[in-house]
C-alpha positions as CSV (number, residue, x, y, z in Angstrom):
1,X,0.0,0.0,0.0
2,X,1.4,3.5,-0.7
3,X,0.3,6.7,-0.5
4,X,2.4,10.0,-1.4
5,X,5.4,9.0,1.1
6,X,5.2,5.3,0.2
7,X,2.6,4.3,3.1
8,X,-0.7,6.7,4.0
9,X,0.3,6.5,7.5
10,X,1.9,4.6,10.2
11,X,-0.5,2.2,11.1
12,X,-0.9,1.1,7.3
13,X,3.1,0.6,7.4
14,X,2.5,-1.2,10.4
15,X,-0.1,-3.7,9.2
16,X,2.2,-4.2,5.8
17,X,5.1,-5.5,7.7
18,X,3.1,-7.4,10.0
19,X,1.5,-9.2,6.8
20,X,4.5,-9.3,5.0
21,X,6.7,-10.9,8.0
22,X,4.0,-13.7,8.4
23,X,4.1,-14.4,4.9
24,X,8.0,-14.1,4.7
25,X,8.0,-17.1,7.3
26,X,5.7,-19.7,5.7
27,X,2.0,-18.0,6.3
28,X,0.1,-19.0,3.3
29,X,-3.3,-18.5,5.0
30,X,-5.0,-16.5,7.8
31,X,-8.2,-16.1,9.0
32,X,-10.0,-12.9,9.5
33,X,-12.8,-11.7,11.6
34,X,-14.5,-8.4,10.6
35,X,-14.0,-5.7,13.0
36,X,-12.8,-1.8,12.8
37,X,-9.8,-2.4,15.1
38,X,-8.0,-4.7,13.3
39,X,-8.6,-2.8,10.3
40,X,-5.0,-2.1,9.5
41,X,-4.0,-5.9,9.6
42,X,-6.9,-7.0,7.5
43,X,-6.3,-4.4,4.6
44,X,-2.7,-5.4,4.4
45,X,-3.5,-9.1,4.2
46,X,-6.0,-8.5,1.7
47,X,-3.1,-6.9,-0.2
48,X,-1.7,-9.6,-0.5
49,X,-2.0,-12.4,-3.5
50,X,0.6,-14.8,-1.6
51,X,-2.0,-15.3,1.4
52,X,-5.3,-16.3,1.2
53,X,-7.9,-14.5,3.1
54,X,-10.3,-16.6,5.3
55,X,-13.4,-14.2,6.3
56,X,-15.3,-15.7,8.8
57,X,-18.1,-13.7,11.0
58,X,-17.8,-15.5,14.2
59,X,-14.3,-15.5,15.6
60,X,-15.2,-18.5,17.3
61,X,-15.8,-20.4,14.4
62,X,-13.1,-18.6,12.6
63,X,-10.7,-19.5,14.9
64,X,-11.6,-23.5,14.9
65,X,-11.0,-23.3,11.1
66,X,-7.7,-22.2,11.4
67,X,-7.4,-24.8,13.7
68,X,-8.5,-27.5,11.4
69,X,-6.4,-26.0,8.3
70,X,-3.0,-26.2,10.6
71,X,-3.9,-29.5,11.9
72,X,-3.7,-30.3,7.6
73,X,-0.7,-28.4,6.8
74,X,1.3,-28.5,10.0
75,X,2.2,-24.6,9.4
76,X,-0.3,-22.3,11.5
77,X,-3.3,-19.8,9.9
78,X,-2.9,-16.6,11.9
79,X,-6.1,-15.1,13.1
80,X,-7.1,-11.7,13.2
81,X,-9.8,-10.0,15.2
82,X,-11.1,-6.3,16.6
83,X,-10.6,-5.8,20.1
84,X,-13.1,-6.4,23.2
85,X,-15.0,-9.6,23.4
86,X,-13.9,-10.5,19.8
87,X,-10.6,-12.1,21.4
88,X,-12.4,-13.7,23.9
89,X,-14.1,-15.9,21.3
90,X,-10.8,-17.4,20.0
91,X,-10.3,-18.8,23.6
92,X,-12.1,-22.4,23.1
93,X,-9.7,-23.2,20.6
94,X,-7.0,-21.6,22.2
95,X,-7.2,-24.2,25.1
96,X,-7.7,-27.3,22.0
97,X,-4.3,-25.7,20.2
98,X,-2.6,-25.7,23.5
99,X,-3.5,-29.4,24.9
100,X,-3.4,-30.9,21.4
101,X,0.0,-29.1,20.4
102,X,-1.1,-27.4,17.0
103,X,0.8,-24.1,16.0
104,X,-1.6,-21.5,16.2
105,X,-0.7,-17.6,15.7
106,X,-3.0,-15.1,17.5
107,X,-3.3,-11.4,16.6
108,X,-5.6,-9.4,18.6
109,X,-6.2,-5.9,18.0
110,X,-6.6,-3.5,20.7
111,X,-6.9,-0.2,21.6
112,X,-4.0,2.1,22.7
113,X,-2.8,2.0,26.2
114,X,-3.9,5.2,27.4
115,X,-7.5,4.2,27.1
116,X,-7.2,1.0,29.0
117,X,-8.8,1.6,32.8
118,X,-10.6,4.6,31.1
119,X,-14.2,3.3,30.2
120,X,-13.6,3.7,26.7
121,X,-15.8,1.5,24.7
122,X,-14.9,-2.3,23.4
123,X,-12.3,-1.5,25.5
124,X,-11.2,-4.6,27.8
125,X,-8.0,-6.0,29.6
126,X,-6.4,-8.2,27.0
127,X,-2.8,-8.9,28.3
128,X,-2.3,-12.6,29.1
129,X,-6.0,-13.2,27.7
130,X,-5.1,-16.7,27.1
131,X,-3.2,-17.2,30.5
132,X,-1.1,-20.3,30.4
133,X,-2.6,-21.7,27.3
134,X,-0.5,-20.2,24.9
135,X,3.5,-20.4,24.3
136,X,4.3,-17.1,24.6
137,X,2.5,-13.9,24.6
138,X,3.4,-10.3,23.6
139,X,2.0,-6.8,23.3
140,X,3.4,-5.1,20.1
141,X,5.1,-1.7,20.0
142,X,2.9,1.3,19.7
143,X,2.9,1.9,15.3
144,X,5.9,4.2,14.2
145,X,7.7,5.1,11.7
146,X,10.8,4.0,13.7
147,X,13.9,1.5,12.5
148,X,13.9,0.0,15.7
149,X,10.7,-0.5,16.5
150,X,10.5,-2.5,13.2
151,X,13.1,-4.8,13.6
152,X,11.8,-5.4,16.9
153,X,8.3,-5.9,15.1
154,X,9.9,-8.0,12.3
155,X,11.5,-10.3,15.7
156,X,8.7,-10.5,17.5
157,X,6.4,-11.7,14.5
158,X,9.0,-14.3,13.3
159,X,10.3,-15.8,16.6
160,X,6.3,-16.3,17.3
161,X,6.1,-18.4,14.3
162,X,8.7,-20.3,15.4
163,X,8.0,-20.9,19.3
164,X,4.7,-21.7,17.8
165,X,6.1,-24.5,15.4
166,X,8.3,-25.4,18.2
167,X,8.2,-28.1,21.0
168,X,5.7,-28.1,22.1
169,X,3.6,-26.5,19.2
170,X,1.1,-24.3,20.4
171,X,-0.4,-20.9,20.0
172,X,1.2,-17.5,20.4
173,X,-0.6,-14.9,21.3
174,X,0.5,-10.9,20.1
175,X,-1.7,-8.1,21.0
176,X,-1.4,-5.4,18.5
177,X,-2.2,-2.0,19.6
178,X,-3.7,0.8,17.3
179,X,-4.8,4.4,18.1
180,X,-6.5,6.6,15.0
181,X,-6.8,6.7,11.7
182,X,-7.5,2.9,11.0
183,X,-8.2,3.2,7.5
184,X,-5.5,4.4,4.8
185,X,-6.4,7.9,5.1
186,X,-3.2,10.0,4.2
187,X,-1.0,11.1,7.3
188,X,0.8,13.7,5.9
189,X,4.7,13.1,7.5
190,X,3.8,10.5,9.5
191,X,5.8,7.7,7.0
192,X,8.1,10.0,5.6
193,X,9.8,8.9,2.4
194,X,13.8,9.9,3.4
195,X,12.9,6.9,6.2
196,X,11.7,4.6,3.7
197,X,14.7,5.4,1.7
198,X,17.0,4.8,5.0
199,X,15.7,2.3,6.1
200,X,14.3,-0.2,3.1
201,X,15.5,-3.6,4.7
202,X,13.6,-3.1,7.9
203,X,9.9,-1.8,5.7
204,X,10.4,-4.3,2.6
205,X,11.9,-7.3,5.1
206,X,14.7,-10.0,4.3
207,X,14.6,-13.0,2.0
208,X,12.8,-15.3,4.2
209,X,11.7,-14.7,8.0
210,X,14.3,-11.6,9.5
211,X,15.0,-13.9,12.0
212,X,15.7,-17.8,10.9
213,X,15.4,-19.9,13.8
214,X,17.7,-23.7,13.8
215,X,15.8,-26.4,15.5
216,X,17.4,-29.4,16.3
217,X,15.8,-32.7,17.3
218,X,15.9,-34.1,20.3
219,X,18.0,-37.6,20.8
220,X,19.0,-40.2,23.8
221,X,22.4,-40.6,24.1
222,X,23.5,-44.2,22.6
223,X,23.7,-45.4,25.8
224,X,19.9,-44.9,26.1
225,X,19.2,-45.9,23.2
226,X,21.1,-49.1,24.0
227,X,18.6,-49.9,27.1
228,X,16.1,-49.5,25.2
229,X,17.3,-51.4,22.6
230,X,18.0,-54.4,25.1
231,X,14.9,-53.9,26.5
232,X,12.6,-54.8,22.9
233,X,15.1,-57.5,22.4
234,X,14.4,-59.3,25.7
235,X,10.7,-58.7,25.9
236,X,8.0,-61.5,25.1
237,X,5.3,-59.2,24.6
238,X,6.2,-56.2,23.4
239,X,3.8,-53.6,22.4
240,X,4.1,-50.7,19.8
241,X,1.3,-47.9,21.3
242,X,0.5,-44.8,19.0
243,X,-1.7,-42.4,20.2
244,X,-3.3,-39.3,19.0
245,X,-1.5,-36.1,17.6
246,X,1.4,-38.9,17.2
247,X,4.7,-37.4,15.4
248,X,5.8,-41.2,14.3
249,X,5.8,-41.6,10.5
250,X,4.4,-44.5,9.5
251,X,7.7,-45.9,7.8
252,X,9.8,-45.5,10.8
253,X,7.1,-47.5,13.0
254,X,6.4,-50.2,10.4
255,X,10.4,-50.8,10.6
256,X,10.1,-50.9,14.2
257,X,7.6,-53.2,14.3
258,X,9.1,-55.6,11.8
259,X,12.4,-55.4,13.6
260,X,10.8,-56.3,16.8
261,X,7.9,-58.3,15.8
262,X,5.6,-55.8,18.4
263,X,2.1,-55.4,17.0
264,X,0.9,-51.7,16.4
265,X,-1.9,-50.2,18.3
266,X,-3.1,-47.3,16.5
267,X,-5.6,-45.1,17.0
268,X,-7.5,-43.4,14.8
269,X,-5.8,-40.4,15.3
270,X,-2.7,-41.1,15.3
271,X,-2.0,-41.2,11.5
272,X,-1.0,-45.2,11.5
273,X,-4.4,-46.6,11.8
274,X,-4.9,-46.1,7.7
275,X,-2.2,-45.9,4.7
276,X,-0.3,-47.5,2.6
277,X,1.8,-49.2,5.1
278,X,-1.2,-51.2,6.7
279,X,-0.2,-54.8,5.4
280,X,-2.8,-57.2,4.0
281,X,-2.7,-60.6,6.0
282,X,0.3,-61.4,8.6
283,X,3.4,-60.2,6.3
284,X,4.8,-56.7,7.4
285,X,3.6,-55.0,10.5
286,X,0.7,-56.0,12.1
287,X,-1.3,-52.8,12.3
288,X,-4.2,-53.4,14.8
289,X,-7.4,-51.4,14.7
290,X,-9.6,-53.7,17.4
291,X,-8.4,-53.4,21.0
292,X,-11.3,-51.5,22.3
293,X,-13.2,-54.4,21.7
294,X,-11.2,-57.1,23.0
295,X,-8.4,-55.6,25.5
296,X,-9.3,-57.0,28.0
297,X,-8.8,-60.5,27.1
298,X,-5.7,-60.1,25.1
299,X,-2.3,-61.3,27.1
300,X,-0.8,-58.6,28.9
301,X,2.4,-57.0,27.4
302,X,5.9,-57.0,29.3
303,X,7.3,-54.0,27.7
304,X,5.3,-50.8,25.9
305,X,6.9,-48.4,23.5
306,X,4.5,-45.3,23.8
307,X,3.8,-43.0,21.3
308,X,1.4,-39.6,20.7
309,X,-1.3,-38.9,23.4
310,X,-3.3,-41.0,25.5
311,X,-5.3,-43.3,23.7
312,X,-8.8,-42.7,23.0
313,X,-9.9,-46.0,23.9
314,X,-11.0,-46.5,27.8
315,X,-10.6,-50.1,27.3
316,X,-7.0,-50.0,26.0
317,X,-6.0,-47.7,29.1
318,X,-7.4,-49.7,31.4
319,X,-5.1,-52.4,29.6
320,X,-2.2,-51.1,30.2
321,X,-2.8,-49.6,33.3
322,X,-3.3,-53.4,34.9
323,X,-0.2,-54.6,32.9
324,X,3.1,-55.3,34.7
325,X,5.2,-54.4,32.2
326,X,7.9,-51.4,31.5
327,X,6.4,-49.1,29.1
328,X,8.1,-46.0,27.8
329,X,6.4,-42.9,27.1
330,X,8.3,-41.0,24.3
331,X,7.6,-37.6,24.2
332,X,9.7,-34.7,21.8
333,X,8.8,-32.3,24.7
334,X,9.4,-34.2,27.4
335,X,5.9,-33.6,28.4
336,X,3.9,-36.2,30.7
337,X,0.7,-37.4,28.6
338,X,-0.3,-40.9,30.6
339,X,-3.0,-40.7,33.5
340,X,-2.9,-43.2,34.7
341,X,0.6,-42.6,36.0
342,X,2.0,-46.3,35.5
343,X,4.1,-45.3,32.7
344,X,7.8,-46.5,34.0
345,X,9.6,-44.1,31.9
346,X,9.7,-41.0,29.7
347,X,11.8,-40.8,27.1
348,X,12.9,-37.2,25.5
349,X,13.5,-37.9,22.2
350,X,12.2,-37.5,18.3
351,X,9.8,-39.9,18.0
352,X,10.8,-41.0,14.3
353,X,14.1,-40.9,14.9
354,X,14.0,-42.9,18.4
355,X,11.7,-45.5,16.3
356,X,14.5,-46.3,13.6
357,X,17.1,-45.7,15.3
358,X,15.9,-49.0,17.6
359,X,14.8,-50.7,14.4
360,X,18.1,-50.6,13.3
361,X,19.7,-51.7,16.7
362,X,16.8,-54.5,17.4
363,X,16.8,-58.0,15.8
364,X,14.1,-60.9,17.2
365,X,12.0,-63.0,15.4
366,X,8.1,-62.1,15.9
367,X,6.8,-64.8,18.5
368,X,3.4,-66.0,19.9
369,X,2.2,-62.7,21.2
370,X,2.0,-61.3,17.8
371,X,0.7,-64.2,16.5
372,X,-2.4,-63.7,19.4
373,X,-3.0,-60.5,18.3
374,X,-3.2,-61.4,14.6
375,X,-5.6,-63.5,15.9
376,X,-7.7,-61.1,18.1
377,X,-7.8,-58.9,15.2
378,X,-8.9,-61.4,12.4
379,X,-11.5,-62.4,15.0
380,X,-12.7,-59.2,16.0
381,X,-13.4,-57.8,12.8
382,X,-14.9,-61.3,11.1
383,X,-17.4,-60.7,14.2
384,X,-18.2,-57.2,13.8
385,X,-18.9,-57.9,9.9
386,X,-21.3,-60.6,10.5
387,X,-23.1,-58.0,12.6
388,X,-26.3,-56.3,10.1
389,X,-27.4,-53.8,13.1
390,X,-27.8,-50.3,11.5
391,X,-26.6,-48.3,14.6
392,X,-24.7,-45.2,15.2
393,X,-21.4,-47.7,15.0
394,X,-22.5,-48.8,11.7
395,X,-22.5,-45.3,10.3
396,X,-18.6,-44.9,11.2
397,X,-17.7,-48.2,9.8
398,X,-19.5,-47.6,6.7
399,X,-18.1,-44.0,6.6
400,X,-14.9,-45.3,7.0
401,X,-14.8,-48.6,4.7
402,X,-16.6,-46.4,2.5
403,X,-14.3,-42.9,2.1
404,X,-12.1,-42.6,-0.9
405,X,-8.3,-43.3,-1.3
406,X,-7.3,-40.4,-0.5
407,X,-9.6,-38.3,2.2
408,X,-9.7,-36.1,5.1
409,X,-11.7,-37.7,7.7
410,X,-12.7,-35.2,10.8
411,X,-14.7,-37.1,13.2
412,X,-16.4,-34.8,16.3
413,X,-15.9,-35.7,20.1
414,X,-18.5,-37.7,22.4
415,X,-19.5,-41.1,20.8
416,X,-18.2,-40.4,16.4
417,X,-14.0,-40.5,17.6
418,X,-15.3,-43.6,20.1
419,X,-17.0,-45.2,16.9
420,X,-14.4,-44.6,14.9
421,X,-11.7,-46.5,17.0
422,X,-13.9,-49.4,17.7
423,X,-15.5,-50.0,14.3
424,X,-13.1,-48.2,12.0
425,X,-11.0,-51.1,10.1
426,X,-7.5,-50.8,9.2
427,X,-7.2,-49.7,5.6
428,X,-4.6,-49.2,3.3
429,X,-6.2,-46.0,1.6
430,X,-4.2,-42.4,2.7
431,X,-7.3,-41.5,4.9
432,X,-6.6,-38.7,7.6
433,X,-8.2,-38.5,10.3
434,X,-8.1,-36.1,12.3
435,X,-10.3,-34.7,15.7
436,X,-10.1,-32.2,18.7
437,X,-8.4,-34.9,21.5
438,X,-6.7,-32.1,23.6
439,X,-9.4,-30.7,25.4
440,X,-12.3,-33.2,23.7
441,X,-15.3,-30.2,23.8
442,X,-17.6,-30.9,21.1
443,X,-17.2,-26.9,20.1
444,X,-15.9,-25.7,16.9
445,X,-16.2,-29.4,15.5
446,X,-17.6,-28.4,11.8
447,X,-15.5,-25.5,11.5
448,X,-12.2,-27.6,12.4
449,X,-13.0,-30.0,9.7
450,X,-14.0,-27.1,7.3
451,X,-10.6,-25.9,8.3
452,X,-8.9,-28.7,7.4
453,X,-10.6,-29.5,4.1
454,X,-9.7,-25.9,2.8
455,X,-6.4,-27.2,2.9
456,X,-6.6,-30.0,0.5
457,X,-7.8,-31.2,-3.2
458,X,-8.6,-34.1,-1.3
459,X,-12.3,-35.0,-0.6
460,X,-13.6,-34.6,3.0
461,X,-16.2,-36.4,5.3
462,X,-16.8,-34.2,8.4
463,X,-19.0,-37.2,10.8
464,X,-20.3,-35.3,14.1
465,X,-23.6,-35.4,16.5
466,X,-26.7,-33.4,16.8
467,X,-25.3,-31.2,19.8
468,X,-22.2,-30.6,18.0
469,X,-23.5,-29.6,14.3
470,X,-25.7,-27.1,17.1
471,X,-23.1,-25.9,18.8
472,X,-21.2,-25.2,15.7
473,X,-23.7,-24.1,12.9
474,X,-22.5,-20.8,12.2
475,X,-19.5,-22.3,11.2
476,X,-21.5,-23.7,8.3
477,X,-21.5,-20.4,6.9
478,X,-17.2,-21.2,5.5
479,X,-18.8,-23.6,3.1
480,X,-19.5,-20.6,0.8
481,X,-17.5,-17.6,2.3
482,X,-14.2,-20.2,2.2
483,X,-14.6,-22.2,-1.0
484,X,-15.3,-25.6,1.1
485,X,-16.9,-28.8,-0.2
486,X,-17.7,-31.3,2.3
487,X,-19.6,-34.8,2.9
488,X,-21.4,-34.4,6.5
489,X,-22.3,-36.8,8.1
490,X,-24.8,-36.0,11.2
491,X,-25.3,-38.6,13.4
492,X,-28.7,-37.8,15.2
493,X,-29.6,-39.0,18.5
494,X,-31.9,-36.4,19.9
495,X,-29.6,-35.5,22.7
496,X,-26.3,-36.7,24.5
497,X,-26.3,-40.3,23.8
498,X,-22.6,-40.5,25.6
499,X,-24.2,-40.0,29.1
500,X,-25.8,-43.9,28.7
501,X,-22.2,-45.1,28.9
502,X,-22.3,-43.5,32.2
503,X,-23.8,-44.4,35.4
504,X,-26.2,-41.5,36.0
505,X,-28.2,-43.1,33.6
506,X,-29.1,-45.0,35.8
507,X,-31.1,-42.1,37.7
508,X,-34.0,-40.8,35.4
509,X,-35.2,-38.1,36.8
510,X,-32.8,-36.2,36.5
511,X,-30.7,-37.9,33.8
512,X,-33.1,-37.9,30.3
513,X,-34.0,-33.9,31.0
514,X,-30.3,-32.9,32.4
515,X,-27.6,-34.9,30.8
516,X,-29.3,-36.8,27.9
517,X,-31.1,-33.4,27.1
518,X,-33.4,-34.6,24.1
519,X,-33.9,-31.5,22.2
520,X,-36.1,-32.1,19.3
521,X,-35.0,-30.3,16.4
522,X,-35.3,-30.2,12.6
523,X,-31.5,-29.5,11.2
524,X,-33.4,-29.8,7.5
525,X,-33.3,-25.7,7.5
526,X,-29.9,-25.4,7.6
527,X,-29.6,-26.5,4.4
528,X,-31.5,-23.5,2.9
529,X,-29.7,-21.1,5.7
530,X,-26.5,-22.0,4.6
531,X,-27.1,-23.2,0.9
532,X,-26.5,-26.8,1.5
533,X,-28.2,-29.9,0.0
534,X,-29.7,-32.3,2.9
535,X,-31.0,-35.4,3.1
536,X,-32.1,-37.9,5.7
537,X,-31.5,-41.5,6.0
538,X,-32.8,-44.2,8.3
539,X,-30.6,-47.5,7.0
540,X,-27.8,-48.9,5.8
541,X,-28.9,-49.0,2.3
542,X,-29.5,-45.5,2.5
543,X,-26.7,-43.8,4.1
544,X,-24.3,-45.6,1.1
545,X,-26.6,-44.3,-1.5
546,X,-26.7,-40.7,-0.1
547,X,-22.7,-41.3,1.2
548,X,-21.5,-42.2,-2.2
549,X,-23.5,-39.8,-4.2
550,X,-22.2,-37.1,-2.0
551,X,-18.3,-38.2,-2.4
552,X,-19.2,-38.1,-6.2
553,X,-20.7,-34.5,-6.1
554,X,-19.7,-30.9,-6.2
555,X,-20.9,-29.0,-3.2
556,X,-21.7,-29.8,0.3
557,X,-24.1,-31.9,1.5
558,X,-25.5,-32.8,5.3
559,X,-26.7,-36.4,5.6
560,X,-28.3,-37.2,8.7
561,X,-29.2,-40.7,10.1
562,X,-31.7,-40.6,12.6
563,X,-30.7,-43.5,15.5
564,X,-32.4,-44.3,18.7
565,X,-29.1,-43.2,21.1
566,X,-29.8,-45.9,24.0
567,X,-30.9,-48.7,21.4
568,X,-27.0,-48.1,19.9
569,X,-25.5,-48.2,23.5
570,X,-27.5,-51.6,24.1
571,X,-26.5,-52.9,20.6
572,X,-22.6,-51.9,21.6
573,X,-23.0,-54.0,24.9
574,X,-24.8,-57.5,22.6
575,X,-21.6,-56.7,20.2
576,X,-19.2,-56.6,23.2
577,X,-20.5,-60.0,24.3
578,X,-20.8,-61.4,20.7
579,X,-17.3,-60.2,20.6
580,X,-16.2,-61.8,24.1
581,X,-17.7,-64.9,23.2
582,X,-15.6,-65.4,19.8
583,X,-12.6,-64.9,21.5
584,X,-13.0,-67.1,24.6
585,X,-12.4,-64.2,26.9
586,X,-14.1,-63.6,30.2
587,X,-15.3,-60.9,32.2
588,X,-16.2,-57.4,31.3
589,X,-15.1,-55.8,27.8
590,X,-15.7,-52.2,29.9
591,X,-17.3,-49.2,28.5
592,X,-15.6,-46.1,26.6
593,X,-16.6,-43.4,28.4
594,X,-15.0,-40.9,30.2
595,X,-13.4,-41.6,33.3
């Protein structure tokens, strides 16, 4: 932007090198919430052809978007909003961004100093908003036509895409002052053109970020690596354990397991359970998708090599919990992500690297254990396909069997991520799936997965619940403001079908009118709201009509399969039996609820 000095004023400079420095160190996106504040920062990024403008009216839902796109791309979507209650909004997935690890950038405008403590209007105390949720937080020098002040701009805005990258990735919060004129309305002298002549480098910026940050990766010493090592070669059950949010890449953990003969168990989550390294049959590594249905009467490991967050399955942490085995919890950050605090030790290190570099010291020949768990799985999943219920289960098995090679799977909170790991099969097809596990809220699910499908070619499936799509419609409205096409797939139980996996169902009053909370309503008028297509199933043969018709299609489209929420949690506990009974096991499978 330029006006008869080069820039029209100093707070149009400002809000150039802001954009300009994002985009110098990797930004290729940001999202945007309307607001006068902030008007500086959102005309400079709108300048800009190398970064694409999300505009999203609520900064809630704008700011789960850019969650969803950086859980895609690994590089975060900076968000931009006016001051006041406007940066309050972002909070929800502040608190996911921190406790799941995803990069996040956060620019908040705000008023000048001098009117905070004054009464000014949409005028509120936003230093440390975010308290200790984000990875660092700064308020931004006052706009200036100054050298210093915009190398220590250019700093500021680079080292926060950095710590933000960092370990642990998270967000980074800068509050960015601005006092009046907020538009480009010419400043006469306030950019003045002998200091843009002085002082290009600082106003145009550097090739790349002005400050390049080296990140190394964190090792063991060999002699760690050695125990370890000795450790997997002397264990007789030995367990591979990837959780969600895992860093292991999916070579480096199919080496492991081949050198080790440990079977994999992968969540959904964790980027192993689908892909091309899922082996057909028992040659290569044995990538299990099952456990939550028969844990408990699988053999108990003697050694764990832990991987990701906790898994999502209550049944699998119950599992290892009760085991009397040495399990490892590798961790980049060094950060403690096992409740149940039997973990026997935490290991600092890369978790890629730490995985081949013991596949390359480890040599043993797989033995019975694996050959069990082969087993349990071809069992398992022979059993649930002889099952014909149509129940919410079904829906995610037929969502996942059925999504195309390759997809973006986003599954919401609550029972959906619960289905998924119990009834979602192993595939070889490059399916990601993805899902809020940090803080597990059901808020900001649709606008996640509409954040992570702007960030692809490749087709997405967005499953979630009835109180969810609620909680979240407005973020509907990125389908046509962002360019997104989606399949949706809402699961409709009338209420909060996850409360029958707990006990308080068993006292009614108050449990149908306070926790199941049937509600009633007719999502059909969303469709013309938002410009959707929507249609309504009630089988099998129905949702994979309406499923694949959608995958085939331009446009988004909402299908919702009406299901009776306590008839599925009674046909999850005849399935659990069914399931207990073809494997010979005794005693109970457990639920997956909340602890």
């Amino acid at each position: 932007m330029s006006g008869g000095d080069g820039y029209p004023n100093r707070n149009a400079l400002w809000g150039a090198v802001v954009a300009d420095e994002l985009a110098s160190a990797g930004v290729d996106a940001v999202c945007v919430a309307p607001g006068s504040r902030s008007t500086p920062l959102t005309v400079a990024f709108a300048e800009r052809e190398d970064v694409t403008v999300c505009s999203h009216l609520d900064e809630r839902s704008a700011a789960f978007f850019a969650l969803g796109r950086t859980r895609r791309t690994g590089r975060p979507t900076p968000l931009v909003c006016t001051s006041g209650t406007a940066a309050a909004e972002f909070h929800p997935a502040v608190i996911e961004a921190d406790r799941a690890r995803v990069p996040m950038v956060l620019l908040t405008a705000d008023r000048p100093p001098e009117l905070r403590d004054s009464g000014a209007n949409q005028t509120v105390d936003q230093e440390k908003l975010y308290g200790d949720a984000v990875r660092s937080y700064r308020t931004l020098p006052k706009p200036a036509a100054d050298a210093r002040k915009l190398r220590s701009l250019r700093t500021a805005l680079a080292r926060a895409v950095a710590t933000a990258t960092g370990r642990p990735a998270g967000p980074v919060h800068l509050n960015v002052p601005f006092a009046k004129p907020l538009e480009p309305t010419p400043v006469p002298g306030d950019v003045p053109g002998e200091f843009l002549a002085e002082h290009g480098e600082v106003v145009a910026g550097r090739e790349g970020p002005w400050v390049r940050r080296a990140r190394g990766r964190p090792t063991l010493p060999a002699d760690e690596r050695d125990v370890l090592a000795d450790a997997a070669e002397r264990a007789d059950r030995g367990l591979i354990v990837a959780g969600p949010d895992s860093d292991l890449d999916p070579g480096a953990a199919t080496d492991l397991a081949a050198a080790t003969g440990f079977p994999i168990l992968a969540d959904p989550l964790s980027g192993l359970r689908f892909g091309p390294h899922v082996a057909d049959g028992d040659d290569g590594a044995l990538v299990c998708g099952g456990y939550d249905g028969y844990a408990p009467v699988a053999p108990a490991p003697d050694f764990a090599l832990r991987f990701g967050a906790s898994p999502t399955s209550k049944p699998l942490r119950h599992y290892l919990r009760d085991a009397d085995a040495r399990q490892v919890v590798v961790d980049p950050a060094g950060g403690w992500r096992e409740a149940t605090f039997t973990a026997t030790d935490l290991a600092t290190a890369d978790e890629t690297a730490l995985a081949r570099a013991l596949a390359d010291r480890v040599d043993r020949t797989p033995g019975q254990f694996r050959e069990r768990f082969a087993a349990l799985e071809r069992e398992y999943w022979s059993t649930v396909a002889d099952d014909g219920a149509w129940f919410e289960g079904a829906v995610l098995r037929e969502a996942t069997a059925l999504a195309p090679d390759p997809a973006t799977l986003f599954v919401s909170n609550s029972m959906p991520v619960r289905d998924l790991d119990r009834f979602g099969r192993p595939r070889a097809a490059a399916i990601t799936a993805l899902g809020n596990r940090g803080a597990s809220g059901i808020d900001g699910i649709t606008s996640t997965g509409l954040g992570a499908g702007s960030a692809t070619d490749d087709p997405l499936v967005v499953v979630t619940g009835d109180l969810a799509y609620y909680h979240d419609a407005n973020g509907l409205l990125a389908v046509g403001r962002c360019g997104v096409d989606a399949t949706v797939v809402l699961v409709n139980n009338d209420g909060g079908g996850i409360f029958h996996l707990l006990p308080i169902e068993e006292f009614d009053p108050p449990f149908t009118e306070q926790f199941r909370t049937p509600h009633g309503l007719d999502f059909a008028p969303t469709a013309d709201l938002y410009g959707l297509e929507f249609v309504r199933v009630d089988d099998r043969a129905g949702f994979r009509t309406a499923y694949e018709a959608s995958l085939g299609s331009d446009g988004t489209q909402v299908i919702e399969v009406r299901v009776d929420g306590e008839a599925s949690h009674r046909h999850r506990e005849t399935l659990e039996e069914r399931v207990h009974e073809a494997l010979g096991g005794q005693g109970d499978v457990g639920s997956a609820g909340d602890d």
